[in-house]
FIKOLZA-1660 file (N, C-alpha, C; in steps of 0.1 Angstrom, whole numbers, plus 5000, padded with zeros to 4 digits):
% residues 129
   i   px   py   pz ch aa at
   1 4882 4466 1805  A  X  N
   1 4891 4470 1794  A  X CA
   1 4883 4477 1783  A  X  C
   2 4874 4473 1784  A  X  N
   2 4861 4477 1773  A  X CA
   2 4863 4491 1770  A  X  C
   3 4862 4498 1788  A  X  N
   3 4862 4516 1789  A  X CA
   3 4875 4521 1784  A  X  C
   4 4887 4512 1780  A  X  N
   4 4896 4517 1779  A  X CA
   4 4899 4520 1762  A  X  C
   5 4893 4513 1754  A  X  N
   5 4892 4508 1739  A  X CA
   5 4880 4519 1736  A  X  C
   6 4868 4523 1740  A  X  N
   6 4859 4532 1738  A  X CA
   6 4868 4546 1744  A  X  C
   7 4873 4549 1752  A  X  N
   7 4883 4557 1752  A  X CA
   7 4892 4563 1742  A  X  C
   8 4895 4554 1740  A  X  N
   8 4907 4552 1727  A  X CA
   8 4900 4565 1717  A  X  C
   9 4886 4555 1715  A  X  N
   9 4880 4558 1701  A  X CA
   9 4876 4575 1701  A  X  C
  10 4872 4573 1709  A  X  N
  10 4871 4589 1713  A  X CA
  10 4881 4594 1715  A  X  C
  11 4889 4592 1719  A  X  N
  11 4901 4605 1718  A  X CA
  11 4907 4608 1703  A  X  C
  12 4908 4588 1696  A  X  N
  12 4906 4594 1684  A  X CA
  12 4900 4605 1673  A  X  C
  13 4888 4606 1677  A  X  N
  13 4877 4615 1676  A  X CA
  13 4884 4624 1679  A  X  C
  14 4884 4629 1690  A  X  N
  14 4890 4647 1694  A  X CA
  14 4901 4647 1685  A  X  C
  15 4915 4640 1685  A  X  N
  15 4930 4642 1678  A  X CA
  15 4923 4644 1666  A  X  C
  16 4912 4634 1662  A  X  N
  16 4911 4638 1644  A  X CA
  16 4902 4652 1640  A  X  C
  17 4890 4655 1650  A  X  N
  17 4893 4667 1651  A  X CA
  17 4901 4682 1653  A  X  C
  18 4908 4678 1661  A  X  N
  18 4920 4688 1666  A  X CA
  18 4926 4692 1651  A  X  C
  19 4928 4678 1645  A  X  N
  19 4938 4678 1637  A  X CA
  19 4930 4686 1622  A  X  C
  20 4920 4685 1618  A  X  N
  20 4909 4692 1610  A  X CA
  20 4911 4703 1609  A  X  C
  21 4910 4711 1623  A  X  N
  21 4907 4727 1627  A  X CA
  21 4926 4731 1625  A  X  C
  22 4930 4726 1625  A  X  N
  22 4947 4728 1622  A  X CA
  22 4948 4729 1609  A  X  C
  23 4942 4719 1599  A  X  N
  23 4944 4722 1587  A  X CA
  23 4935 4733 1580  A  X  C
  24 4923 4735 1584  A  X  N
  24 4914 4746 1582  A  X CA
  24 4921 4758 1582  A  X  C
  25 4928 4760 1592  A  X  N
  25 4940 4776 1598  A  X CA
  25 4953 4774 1588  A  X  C
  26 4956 4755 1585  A  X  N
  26 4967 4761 1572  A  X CA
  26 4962 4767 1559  A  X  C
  27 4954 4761 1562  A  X  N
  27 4944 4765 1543  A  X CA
  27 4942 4780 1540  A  X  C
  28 4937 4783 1553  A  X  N
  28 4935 4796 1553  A  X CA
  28 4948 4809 1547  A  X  C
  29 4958 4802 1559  A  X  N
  29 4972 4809 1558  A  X CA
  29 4974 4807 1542  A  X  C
  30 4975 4795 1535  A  X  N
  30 4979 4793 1521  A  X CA
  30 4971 4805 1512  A  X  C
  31 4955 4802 1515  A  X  N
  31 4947 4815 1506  A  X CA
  31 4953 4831 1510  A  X  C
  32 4964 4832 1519  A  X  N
  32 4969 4844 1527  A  X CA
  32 4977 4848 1517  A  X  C
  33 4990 4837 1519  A  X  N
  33 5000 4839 1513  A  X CA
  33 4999 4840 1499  A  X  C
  34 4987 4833 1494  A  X  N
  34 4985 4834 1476  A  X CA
  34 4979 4850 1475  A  X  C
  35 4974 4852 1482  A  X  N
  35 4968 4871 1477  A  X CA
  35 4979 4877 1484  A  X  C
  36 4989 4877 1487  A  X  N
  36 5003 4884 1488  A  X CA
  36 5009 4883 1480  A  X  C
  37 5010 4870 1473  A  X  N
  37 5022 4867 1461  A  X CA
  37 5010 4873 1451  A  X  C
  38 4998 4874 1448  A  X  N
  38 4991 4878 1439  A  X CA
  38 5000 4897 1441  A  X  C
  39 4997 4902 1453  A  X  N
  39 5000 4915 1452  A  X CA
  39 5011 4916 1450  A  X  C
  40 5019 4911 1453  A  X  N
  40 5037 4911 1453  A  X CA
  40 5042 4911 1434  A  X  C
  41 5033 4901 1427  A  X  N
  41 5036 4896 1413  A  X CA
  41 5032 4913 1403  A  X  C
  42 5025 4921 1410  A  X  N
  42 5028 4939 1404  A  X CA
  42 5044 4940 1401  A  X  C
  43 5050 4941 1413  A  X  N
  43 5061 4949 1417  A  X CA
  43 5073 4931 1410  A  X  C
  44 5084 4943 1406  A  X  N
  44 5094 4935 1402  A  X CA
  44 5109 4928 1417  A  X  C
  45 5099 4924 1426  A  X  N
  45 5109 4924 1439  A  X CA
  45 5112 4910 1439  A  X  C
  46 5107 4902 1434  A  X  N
  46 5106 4892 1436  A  X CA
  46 5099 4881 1446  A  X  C
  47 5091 4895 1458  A  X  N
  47 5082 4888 1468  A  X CA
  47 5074 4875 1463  A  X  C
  48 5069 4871 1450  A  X  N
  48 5059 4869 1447  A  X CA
  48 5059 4854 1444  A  X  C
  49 5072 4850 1440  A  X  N
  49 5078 4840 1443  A  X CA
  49 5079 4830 1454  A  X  C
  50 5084 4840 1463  A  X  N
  50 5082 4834 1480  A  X CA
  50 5074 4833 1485  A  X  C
  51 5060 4839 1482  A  X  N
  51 5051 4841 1485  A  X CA
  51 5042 4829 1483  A  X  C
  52 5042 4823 1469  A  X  N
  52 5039 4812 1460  A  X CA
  52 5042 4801 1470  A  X  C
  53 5058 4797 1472  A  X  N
  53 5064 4789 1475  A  X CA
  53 5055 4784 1495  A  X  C
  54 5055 4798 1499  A  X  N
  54 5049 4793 1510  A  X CA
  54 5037 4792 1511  A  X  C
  55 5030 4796 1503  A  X  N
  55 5012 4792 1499  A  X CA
  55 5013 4774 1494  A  X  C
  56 5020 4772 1486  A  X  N
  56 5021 4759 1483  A  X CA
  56 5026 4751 1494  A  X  C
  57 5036 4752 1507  A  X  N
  57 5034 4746 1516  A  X CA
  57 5026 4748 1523  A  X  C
  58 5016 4756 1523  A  X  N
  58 5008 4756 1536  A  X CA
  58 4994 4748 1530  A  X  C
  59 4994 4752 1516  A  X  N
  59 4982 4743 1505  A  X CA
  59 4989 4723 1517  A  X  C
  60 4996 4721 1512  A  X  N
  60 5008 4709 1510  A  X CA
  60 5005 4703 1526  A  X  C
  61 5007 4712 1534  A  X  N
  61 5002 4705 1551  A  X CA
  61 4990 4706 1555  A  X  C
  62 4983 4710 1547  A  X  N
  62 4965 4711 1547  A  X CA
  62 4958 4699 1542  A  X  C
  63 4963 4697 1533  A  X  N
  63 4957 4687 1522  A  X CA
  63 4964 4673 1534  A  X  C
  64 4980 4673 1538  A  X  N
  64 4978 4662 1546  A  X CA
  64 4972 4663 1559  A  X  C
  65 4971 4673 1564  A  X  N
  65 4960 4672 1581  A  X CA
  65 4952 4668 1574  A  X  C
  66 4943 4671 1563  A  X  N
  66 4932 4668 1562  A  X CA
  66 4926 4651 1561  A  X  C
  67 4940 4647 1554  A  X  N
  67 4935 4637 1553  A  X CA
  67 4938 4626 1568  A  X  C
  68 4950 4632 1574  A  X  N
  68 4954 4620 1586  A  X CA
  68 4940 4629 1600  A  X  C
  69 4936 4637 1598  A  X  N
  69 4928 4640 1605  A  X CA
  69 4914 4631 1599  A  X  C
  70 4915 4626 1588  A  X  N
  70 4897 4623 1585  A  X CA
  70 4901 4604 1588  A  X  C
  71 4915 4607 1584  A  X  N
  71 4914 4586 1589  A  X CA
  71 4913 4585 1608  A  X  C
  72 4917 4597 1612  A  X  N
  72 4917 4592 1629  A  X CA
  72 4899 4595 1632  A  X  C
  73 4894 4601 1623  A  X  N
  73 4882 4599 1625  A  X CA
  73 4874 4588 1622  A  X  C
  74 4876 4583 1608  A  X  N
  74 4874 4573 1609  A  X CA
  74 4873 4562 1612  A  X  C
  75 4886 4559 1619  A  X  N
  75 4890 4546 1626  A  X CA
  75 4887 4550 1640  A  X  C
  76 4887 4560 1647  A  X  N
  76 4881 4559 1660  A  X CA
  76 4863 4557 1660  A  X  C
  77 4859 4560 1648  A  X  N
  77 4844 4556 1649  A  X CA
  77 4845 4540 1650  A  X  C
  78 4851 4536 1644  A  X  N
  78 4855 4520 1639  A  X CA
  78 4856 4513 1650  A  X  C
  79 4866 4517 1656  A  X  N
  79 4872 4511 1663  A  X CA
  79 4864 4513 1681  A  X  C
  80 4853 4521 1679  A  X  N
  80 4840 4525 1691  A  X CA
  80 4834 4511 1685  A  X  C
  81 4832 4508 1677  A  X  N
  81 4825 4496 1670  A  X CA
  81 4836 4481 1671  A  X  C
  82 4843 4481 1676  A  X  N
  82 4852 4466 1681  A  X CA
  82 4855 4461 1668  A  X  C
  83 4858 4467 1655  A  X  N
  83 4864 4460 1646  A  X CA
  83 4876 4462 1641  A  X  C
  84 4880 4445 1641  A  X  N
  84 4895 4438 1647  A  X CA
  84 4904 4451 1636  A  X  C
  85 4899 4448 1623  A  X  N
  85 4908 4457 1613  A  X CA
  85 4909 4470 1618  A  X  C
  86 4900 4477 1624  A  X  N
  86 4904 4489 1634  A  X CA
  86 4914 4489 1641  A  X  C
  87 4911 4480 1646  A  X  N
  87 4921 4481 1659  A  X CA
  87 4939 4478 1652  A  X  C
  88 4938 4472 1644  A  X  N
  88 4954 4468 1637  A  X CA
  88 4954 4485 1630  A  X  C
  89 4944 4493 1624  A  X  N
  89 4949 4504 1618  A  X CA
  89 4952 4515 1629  A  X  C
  90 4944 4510 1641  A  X  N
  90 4945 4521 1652  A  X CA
  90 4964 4521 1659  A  X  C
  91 4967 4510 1658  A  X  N
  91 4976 4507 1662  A  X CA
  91 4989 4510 1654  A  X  C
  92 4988 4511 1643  A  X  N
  92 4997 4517 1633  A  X CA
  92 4995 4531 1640  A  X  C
  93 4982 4538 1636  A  X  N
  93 4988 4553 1636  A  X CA
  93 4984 4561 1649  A  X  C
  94 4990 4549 1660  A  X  N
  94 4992 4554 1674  A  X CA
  94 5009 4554 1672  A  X  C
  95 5014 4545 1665  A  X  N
  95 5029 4548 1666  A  X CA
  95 5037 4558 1658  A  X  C
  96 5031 4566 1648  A  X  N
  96 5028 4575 1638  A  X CA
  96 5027 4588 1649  A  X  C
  97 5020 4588 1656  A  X  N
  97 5014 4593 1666  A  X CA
  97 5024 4597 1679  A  X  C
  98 5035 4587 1680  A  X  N
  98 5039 4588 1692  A  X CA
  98 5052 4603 1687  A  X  C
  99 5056 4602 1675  A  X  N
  99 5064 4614 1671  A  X CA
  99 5056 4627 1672  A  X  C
 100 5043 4631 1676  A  X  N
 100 5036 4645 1674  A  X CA
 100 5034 4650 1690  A  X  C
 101 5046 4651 1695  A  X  N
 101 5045 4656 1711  A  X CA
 101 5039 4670 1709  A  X  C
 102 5034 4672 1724  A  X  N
 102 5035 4661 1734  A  X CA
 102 5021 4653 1735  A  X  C
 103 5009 4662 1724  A  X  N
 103 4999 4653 1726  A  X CA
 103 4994 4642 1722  A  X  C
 104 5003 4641 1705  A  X  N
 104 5004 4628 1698  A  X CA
 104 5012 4617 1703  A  X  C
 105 5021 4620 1717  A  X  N
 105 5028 4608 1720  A  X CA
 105 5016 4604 1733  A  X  C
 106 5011 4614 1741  A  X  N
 106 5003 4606 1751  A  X CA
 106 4992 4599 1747  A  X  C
 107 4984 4602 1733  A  X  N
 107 4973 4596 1727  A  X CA
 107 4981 4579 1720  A  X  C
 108 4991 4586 1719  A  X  N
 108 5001 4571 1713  A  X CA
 108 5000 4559 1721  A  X  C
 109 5006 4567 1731  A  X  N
 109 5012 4554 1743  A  X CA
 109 4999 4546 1750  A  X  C
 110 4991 4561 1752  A  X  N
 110 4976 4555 1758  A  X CA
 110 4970 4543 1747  A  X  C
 111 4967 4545 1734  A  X  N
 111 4965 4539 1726  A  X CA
 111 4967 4522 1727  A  X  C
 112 4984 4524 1725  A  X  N
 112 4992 4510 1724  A  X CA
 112 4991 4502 1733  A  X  C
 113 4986 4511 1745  A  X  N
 113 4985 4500 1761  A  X CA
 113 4973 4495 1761  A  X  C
 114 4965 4502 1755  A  X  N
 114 4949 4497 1758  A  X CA
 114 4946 4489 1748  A  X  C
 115 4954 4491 1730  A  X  N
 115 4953 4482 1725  A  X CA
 115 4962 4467 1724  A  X  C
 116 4967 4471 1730  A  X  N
 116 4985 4460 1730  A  X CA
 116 4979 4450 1740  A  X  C
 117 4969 4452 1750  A  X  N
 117 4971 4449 1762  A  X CA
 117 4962 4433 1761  A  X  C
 118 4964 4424 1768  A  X  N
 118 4955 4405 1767  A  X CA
 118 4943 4409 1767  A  X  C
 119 4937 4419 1776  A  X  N
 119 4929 4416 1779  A  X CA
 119 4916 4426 1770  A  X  C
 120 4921 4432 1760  A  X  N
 120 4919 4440 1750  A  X CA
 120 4911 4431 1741  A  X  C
 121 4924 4424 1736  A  X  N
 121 4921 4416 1720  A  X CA
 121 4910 4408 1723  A  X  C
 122 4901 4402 1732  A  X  N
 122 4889 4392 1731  A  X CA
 122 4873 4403 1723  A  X  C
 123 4879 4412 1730  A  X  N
 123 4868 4424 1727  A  X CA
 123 4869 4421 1710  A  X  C
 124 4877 4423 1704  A  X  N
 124 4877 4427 1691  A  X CA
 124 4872 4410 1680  A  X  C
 125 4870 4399 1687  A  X  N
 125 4872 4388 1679  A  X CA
 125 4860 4383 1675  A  X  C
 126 4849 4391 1687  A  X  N
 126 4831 4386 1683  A  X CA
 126 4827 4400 1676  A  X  C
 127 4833 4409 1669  A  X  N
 127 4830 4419 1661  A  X CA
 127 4832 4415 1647  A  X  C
 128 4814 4417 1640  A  X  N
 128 4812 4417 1625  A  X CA
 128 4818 4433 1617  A  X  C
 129 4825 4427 1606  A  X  N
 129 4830 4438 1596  A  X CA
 129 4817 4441 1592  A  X  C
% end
C-alpha cells in the first residue's frame, strides 16, 4: 500500500504542476486583455470596458490556480513524507478534485482509494510532524 500513497504524492505533484502552467497561460491572457482595453480606452467604443472585465477574470483564475496548484504541491510533498495531517488535507482536496474531469476526478478517486483504504492509515500513525 505504501506504492500506492507515494503514488498519490506524486501525482499530486504533476496535478499541482499541471495546474501552475494553467495559471501561468491565464496570467498571461489577463496581461493580453489589459493592453487591449489599454488600446481600446483611445477610441470611444466602449471595447475597453470589456476588455478590463475580462483581464480581471483571467487576473481572478490565475491568482486561484495559483494558489490550489501550490497547496497540491505542497501536500503531495507532505504526504510522500506519511504525515497523518497530509493525508486528512489530501483527502479533502481529492473530493474538490473529483468535480475537475476528467483528470481531476481520476486523480480523485485514485486518491480516496489509496487513502480511504485499512490498509493505508497504519502508514501514516509512526509519522513525526
Amino acid at each position: 500500500m505504501r506504492r500506492h500513497v507515494d503514488l498519490v504524492g506524486v501525482l499530486f505533484l504533476l496535478w499541482g504542476g499541471m495546474i501552475l502552467l494553467l495559471s501561468l497561460s491565464l496570467l498571461s491572457l489577463g496581461f493580453a486583455a489589459t493592453a487591449i482595453g489599454a488600446a481600446e480606452s483611445q477610441h470611444a467604443t466602449g471595447g475597453g470596458l470589456a476588455a478590463g472585465l475580462v483581464a480581471a477574470g483571467f487576473f481572478t483564475l490565475s491568482a486561484a490556480g495559483f494558489v490550489f496548484g501550490g497547496v497540491h504541491l505542497w501536500i503531495g510533498t507532505r504526504l510522500r513524507g506519511l504525515r497523518e495531517w497530509a493525508r486528512a488535507l489530501a483527502i479533502v482536496l481529492s473530493v474538490v478534485d473529483l468535480v475537475l474531469i476528467p483528470f481531476g476526478t481520476a486523480l480523485g478517486a485514485y486518491s480516496l482509494w489509496a487513502l480511504l483504504n485499512s490498509d493505508s492509515r497504519p502508514l501514516f500513525l509512526g509519522a513525526r510532524d
